[in-house]
C-alpha positions in Angstrom: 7.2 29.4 -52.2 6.4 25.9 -51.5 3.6 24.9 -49.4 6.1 22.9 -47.0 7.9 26.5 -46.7 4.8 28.1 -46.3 4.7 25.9 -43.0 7.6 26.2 -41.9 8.1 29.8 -41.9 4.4 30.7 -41.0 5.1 28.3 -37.3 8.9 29.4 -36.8 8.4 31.4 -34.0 6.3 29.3 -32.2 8.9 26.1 -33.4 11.7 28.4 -31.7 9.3 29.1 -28.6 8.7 25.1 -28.1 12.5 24.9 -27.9 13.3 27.3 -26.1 11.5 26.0 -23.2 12.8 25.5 -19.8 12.1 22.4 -19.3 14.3 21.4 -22.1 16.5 23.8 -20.9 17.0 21.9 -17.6 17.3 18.2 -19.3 19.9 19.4 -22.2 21.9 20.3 -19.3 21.4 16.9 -17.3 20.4 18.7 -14.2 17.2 16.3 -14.2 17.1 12.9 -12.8 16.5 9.8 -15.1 12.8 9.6 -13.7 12.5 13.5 -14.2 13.3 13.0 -17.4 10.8 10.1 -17.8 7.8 12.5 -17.1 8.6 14.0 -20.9 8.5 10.5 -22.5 5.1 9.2 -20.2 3.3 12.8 -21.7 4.3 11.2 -25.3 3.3 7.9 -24.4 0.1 9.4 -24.5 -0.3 11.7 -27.4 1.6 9.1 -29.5 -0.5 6.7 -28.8 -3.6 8.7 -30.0 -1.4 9.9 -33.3 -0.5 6.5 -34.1 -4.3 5.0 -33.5 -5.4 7.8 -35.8 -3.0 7.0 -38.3 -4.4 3.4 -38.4 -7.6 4.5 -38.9 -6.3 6.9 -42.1 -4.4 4.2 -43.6 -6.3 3.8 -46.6 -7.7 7.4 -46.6 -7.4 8.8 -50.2 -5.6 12.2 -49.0 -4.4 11.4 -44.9 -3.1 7.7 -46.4 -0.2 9.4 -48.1 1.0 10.1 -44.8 0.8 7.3 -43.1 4.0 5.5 -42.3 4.5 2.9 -40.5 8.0 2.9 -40.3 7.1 6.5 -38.1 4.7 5.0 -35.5 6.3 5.6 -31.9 3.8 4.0 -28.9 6.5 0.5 -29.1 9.8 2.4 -28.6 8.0 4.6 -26.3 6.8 1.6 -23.9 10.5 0.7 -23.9 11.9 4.1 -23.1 9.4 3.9 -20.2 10.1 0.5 -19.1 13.8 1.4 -19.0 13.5 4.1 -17.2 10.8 3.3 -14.4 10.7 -0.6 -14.6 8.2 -3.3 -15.6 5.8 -1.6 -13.9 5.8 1.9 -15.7 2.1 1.7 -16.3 1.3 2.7 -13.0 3.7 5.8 -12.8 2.6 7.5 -15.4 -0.6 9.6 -16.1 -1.5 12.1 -18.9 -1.3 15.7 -17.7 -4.1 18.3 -18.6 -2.3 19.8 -21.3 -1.6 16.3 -22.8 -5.2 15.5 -22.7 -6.0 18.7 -24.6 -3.6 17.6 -27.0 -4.8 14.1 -27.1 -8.5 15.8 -28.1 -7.6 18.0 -30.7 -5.8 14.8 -32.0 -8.8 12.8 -32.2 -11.0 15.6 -33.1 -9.3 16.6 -36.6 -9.3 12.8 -37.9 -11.7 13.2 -39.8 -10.3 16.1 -41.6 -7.6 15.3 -43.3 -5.5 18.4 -43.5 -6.0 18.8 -39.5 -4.4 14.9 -39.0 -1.5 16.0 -41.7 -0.8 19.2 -39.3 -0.7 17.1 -36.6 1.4 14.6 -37.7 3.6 17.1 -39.4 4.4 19.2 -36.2 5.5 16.1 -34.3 7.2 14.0 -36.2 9.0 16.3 -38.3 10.3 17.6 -35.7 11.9 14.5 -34.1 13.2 13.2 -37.3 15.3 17.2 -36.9 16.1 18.7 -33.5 15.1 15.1 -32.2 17.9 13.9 -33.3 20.4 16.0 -31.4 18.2 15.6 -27.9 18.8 11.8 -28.5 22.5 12.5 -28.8 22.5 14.6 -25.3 20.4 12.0 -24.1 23.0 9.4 -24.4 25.4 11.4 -23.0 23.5 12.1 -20.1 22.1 8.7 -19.0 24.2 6.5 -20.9 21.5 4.9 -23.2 21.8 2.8 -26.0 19.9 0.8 -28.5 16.8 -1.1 -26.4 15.3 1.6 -24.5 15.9 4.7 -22.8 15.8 6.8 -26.6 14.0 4.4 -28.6 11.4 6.9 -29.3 14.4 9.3 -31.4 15.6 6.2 -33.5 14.0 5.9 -36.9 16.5 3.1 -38.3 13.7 1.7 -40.5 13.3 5.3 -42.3 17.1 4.8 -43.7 18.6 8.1 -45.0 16.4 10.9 -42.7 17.5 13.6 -44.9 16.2 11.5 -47.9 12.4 10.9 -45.9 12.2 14.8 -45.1 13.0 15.5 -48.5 9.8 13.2 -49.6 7.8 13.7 -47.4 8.3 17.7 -47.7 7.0 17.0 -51.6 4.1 15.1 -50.2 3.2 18.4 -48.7 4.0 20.3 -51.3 1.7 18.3 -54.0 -1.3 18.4 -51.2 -0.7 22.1 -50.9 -1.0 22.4 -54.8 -4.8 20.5 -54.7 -5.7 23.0 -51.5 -7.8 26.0 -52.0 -6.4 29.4 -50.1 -9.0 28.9 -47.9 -8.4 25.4 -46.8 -4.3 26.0 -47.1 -5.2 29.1 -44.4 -7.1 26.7 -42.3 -4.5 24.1 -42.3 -1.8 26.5 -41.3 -3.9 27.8 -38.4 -4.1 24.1 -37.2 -0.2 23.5 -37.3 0.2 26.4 -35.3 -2.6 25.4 -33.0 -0.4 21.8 -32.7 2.4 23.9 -32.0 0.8 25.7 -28.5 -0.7 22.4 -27.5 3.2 20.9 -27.4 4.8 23.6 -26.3 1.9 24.1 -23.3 2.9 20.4 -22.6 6.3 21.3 -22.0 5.3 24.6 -20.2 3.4 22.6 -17.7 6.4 19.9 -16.9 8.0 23.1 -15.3 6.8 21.4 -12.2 9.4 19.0 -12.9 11.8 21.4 -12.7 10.4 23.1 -9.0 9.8 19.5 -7.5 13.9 18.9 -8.7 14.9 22.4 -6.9 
């Protein structure tokens, strides 16, 4: 087995857990308002920008580098999703939650090890470049967005083929897992999980959204 499979199948029930949550449960079905839904895109406002500021740092990193992408970084469409939905003055609706600044921690306390920035990265945007991709679609439905905010934060046009990146950057993992020891490939798997509960707790706690809307 792969090492990308490894991480995949190690983290699938706490990958099906993150989706099954009811706050997502509420916005697939549109019963949340356009600002309701805004609270989800102000908490990644927030942990984006500390993923992509890490990144930045890693660039040249002989191990982290190789994940570094540009192309992936998500705090500019997010300021545009934010500014669409609440205005030009979105900056002063929005505040990280406690579970958001948990998660914003843990982000900035693994950067300096590089298989604890790749599991972080990994959990989040791998998973908007997949299901991502169908909550943009819903999205759209829902509130009528197009290109120019609103779902900016789901369109990875300069990527090209998606299928094609995954496909890469799954060997990427695969050929880091090959120079890992058990130990460290243990360690690393722990961390994607860990990244796994800190996301899914930020979605656990926008529940709230859901009471206030009731």
């Amino acid at each position: 087995m792969t090492f990308s499979e490894t991480l995949r199948n190690a983290t699938w029930s706490d990958h099906e857990s993150a989706e099954s949550d009811g706050y997502l449960a509420a916005l697939m079905a549109g019963r949340l308002t356009e600002q309701e839904y805004g609270e989800m895109v102000a908490q990644h406002y927030f942990a984006y920008a500390a993923l992509d500021g890490v990144s930045r740092d890693l660039a040249e990193h002989p191990v982290a580098g190789r994940f570094v992408f540009p192309e992936l970084y998500r705090e500019a469409a997010l300021e545009r999703d934010l500014a669409t939905v609440y205005g030009p003055g979105w900056r002063d609706r929005i505040a990280p939650s406690e579970p958001t600044r948990a998660l914003v921690a843990r982000i900035r306390e693994v950067a300096g090890w590089p298989g604890g920035y790749v599991a972080h990265h990994y959990t989040r945007y791998l998973g908007d470049l997949s299901g991502g991709q169908f909550i943009r679609m819903e999205l759209q439905k829902i509130y009528g967005y197009g290109k120019g905010g609103g779902v900016d934060f789901y369109v990875f046009d300069e990527l090209g083929s998606l299928p094609r990146f995954k496909t890469e950057y799954r060997a990427r993992l695969d050929a880091l897992g090959e120079e890992l020891d058990e130990a460290e490939r243990q360690r690393m798997i722990a961390e994607v999980r860990l990244a796994y509960r800190l996301n899914t707790d930020v979605l656990t706690d926008l529940h709230r959204v859901i009471r206030k809307a009731a």
